[in-house]
Biotite code that builds the C-alpha atoms (Angstrom):
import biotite.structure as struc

atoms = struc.array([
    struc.Atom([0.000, 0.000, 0.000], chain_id="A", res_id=1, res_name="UNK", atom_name="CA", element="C"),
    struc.Atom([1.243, 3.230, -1.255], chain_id="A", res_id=2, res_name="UNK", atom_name="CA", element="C"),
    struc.Atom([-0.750, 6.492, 0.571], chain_id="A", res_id=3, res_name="UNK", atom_name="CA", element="C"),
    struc.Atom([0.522, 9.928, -0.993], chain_id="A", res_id=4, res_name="UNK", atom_name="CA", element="C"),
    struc.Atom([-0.264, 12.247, 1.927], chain_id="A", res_id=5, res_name="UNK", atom_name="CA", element="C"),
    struc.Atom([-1.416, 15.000, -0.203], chain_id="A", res_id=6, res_name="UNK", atom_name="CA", element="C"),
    struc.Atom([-4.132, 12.627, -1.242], chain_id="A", res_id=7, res_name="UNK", atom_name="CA", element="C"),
    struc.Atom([-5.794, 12.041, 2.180], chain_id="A", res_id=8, res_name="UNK", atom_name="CA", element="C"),
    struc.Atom([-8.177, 14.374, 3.747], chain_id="A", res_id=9, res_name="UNK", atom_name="CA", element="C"),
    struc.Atom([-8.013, 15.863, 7.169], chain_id="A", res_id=10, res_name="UNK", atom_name="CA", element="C"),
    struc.Atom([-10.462, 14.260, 9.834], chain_id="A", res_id=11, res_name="UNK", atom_name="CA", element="C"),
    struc.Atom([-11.375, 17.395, 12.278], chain_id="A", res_id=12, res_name="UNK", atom_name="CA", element="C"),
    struc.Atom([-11.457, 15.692, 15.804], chain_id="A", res_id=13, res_name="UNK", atom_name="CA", element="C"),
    struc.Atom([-11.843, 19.172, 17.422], chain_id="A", res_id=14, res_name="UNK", atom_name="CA", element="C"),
    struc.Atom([-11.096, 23.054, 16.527], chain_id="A", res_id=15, res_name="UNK", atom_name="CA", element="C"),
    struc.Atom([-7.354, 22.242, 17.450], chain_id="A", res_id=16, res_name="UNK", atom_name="CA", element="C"),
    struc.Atom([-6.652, 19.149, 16.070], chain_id="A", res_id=17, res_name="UNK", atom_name="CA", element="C"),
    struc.Atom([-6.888, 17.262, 13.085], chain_id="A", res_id=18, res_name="UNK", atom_name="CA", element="C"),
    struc.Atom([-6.193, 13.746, 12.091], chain_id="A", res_id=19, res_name="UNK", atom_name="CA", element="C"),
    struc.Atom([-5.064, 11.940, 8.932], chain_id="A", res_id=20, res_name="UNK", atom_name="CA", element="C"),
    struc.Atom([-4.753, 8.068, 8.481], chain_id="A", res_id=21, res_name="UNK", atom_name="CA", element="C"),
    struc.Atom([-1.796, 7.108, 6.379], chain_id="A", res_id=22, res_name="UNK", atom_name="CA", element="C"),
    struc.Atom([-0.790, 3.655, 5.687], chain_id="A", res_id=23, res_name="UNK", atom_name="CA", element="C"),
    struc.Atom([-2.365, 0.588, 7.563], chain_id="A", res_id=24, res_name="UNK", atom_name="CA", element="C"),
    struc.Atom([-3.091, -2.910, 7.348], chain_id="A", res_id=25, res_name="UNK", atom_name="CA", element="C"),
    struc.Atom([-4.425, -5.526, 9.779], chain_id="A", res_id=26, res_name="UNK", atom_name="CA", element="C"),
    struc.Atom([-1.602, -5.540, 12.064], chain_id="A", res_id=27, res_name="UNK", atom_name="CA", element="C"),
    struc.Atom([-0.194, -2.000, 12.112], chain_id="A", res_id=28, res_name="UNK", atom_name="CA", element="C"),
    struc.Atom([-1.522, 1.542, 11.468], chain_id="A", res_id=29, res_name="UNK", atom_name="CA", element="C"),
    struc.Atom([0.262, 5.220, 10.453], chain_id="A", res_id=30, res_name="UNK", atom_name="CA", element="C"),
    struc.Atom([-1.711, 8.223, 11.825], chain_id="A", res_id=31, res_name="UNK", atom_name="CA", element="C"),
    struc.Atom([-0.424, 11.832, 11.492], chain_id="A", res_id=32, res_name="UNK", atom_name="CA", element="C"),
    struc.Atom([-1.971, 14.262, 13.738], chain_id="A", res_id=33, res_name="UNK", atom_name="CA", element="C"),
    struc.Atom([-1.595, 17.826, 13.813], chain_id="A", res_id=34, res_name="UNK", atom_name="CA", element="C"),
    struc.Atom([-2.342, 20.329, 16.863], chain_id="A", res_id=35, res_name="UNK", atom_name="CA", element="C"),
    struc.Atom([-2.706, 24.043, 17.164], chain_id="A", res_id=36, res_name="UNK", atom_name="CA", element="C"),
    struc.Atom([-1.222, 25.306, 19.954], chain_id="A", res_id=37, res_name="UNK", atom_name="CA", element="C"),
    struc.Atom([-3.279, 24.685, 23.002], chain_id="A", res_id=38, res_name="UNK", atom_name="CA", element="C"),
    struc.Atom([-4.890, 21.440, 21.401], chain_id="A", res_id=39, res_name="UNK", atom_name="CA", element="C"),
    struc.Atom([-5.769, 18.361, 23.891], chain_id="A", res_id=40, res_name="UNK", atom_name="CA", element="C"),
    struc.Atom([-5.213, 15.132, 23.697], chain_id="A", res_id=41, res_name="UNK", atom_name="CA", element="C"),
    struc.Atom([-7.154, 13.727, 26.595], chain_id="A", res_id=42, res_name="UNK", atom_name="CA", element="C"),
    struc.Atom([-6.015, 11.191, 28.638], chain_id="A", res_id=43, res_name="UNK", atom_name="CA", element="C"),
    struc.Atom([-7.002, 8.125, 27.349], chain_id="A", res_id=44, res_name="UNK", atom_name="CA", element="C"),
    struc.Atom([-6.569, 4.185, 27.527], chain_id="A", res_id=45, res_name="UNK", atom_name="CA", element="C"),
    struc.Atom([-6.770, 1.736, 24.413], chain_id="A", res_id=46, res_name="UNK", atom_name="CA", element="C"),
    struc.Atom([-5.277, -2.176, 23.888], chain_id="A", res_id=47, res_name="UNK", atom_name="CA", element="C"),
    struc.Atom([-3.299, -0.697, 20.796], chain_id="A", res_id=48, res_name="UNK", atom_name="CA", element="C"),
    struc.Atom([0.680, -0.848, 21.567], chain_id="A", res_id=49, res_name="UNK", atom_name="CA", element="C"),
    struc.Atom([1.954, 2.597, 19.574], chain_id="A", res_id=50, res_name="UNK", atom_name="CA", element="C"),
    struc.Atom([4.710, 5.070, 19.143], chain_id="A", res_id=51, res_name="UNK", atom_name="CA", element="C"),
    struc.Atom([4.406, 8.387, 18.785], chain_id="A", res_id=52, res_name="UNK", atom_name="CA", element="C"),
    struc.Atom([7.041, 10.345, 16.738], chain_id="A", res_id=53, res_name="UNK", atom_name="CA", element="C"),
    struc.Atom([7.242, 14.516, 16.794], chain_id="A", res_id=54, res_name="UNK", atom_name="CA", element="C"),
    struc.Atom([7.646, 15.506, 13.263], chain_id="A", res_id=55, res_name="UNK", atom_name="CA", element="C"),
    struc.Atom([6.996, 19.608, 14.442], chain_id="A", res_id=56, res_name="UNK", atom_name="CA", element="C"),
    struc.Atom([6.744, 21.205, 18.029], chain_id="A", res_id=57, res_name="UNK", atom_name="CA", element="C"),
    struc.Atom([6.453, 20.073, 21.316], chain_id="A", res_id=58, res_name="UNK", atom_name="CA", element="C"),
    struc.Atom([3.805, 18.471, 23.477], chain_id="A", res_id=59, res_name="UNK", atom_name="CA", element="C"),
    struc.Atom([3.200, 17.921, 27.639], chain_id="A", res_id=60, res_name="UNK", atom_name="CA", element="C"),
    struc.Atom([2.488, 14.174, 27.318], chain_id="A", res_id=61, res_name="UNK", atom_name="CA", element="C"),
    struc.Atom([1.017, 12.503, 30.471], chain_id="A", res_id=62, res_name="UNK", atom_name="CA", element="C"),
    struc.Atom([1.814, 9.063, 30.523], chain_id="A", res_id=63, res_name="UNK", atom_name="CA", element="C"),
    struc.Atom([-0.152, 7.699, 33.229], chain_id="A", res_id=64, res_name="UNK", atom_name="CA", element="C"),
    struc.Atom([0.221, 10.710, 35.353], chain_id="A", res_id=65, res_name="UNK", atom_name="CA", element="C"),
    struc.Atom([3.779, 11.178, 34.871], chain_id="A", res_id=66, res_name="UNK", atom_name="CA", element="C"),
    struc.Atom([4.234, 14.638, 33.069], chain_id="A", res_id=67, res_name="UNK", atom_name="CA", element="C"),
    struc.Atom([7.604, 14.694, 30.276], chain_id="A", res_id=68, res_name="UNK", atom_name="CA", element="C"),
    struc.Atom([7.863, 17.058, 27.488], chain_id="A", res_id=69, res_name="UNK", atom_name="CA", element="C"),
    struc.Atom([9.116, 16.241, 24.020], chain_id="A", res_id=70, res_name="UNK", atom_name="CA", element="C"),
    struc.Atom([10.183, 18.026, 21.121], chain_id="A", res_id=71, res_name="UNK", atom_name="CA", element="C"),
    struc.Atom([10.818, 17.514, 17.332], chain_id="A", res_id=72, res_name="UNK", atom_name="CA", element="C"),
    struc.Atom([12.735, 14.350, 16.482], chain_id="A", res_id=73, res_name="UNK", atom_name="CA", element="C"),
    struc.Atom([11.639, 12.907, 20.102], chain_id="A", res_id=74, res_name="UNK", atom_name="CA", element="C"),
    struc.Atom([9.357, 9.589, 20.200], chain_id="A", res_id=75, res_name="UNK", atom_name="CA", element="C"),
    struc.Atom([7.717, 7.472, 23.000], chain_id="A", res_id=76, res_name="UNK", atom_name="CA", element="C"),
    struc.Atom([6.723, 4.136, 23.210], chain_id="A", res_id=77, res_name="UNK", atom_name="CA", element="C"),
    struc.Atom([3.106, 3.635, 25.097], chain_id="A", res_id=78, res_name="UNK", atom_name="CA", element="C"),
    struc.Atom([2.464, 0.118, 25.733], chain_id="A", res_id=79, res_name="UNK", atom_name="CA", element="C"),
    struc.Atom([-0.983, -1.517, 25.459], chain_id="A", res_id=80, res_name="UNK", atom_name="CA", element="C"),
    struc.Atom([-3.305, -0.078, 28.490], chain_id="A", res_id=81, res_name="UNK", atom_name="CA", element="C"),
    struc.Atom([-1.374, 2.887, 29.616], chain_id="A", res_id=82, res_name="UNK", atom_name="CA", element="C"),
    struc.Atom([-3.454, 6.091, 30.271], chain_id="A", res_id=83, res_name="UNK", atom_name="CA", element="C"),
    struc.Atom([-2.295, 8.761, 27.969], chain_id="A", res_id=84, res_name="UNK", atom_name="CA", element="C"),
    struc.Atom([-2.515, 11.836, 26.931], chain_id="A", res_id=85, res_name="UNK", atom_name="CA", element="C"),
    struc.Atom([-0.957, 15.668, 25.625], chain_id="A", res_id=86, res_name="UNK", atom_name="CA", element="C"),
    struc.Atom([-1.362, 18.530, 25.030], chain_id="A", res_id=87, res_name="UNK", atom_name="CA", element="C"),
    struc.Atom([0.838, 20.717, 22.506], chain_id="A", res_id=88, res_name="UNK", atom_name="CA", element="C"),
    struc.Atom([2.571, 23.574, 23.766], chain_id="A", res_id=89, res_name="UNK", atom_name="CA", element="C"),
    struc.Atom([3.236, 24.982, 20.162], chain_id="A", res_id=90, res_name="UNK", atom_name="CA", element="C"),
    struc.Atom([1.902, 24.395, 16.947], chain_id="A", res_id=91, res_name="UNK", atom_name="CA", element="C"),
    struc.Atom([2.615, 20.772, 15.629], chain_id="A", res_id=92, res_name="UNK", atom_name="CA", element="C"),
    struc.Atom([3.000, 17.209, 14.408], chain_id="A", res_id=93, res_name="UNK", atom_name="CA", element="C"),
    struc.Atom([2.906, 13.576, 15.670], chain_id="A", res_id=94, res_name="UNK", atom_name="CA", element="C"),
    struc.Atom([3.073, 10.680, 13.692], chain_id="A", res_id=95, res_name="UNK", atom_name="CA", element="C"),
    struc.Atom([1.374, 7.770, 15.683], chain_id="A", res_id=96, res_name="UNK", atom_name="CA", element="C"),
    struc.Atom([1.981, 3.744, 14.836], chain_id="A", res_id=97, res_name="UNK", atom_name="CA", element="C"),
    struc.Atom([-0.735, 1.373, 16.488], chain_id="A", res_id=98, res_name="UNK", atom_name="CA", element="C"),
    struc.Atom([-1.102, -2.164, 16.364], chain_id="A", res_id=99, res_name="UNK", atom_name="CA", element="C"),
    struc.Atom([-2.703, -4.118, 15.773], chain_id="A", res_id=100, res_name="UNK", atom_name="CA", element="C"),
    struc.Atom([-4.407, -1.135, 13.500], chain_id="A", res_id=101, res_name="UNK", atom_name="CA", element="C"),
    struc.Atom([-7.264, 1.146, 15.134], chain_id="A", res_id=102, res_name="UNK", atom_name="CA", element="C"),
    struc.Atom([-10.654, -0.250, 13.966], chain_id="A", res_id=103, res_name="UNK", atom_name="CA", element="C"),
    struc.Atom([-12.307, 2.589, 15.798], chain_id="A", res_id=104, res_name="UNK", atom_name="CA", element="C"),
    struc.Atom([-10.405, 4.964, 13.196], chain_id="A", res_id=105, res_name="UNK", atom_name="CA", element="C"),
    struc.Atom([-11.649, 3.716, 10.356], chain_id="A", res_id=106, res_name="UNK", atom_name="CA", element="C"),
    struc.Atom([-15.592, 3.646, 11.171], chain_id="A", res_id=107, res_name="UNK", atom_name="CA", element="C"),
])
């Protein structure tokens, strides 16, 4: 599977963020999310193992009430069940890998 980003629409989750869905199969997904400054990620659990990768920025992740900031070129690795969440502290980018892929995404 070949996905040309300029080819895939936004999905607006919220007046700060946006979502796109890049390459996935069954067992792994691509997700590229972009944040205005300001813009939430709430804390959240899901059985998806995933890595998040900062293309642009930096974000105040909480990963399961411990608070760590990361900036472009920084990634994290949030096992299966953790609570999670961020919130960006400038205008930018994550890349996000699940898997297995997120079902819920693509409904």
């Amino acid at each position: 599977m070949v996905v040309k980003n300029q080819n895939v629409e936004y999905e607006i989750l919220d007046a700060k963020s946006r979502r796109k869905i890049l390459a996935h199969d069954g067992g792994l997904m691509m997700v590229e999310v972009t944040f205005d400054k300001g813009g939430i990620g709430s804390v959240h659990t899901h059985p998806h193992e995933q890595i998040s990768y900062v293309v642009r920025g930096s974000f105040l992740f909480d990963l399961d009430g411990e608070k760590v900031t990361v900036k472009a070129g920084d990634s994290l690795y949030i096992p299966s069940g953790l609570p999670h969440g961020n919130e960006a502290l400038e205008d930018g980018v994550l890349v996000d890998v699940f898997t297995p892929q997120r079902e819920d995404f693509l409904k």
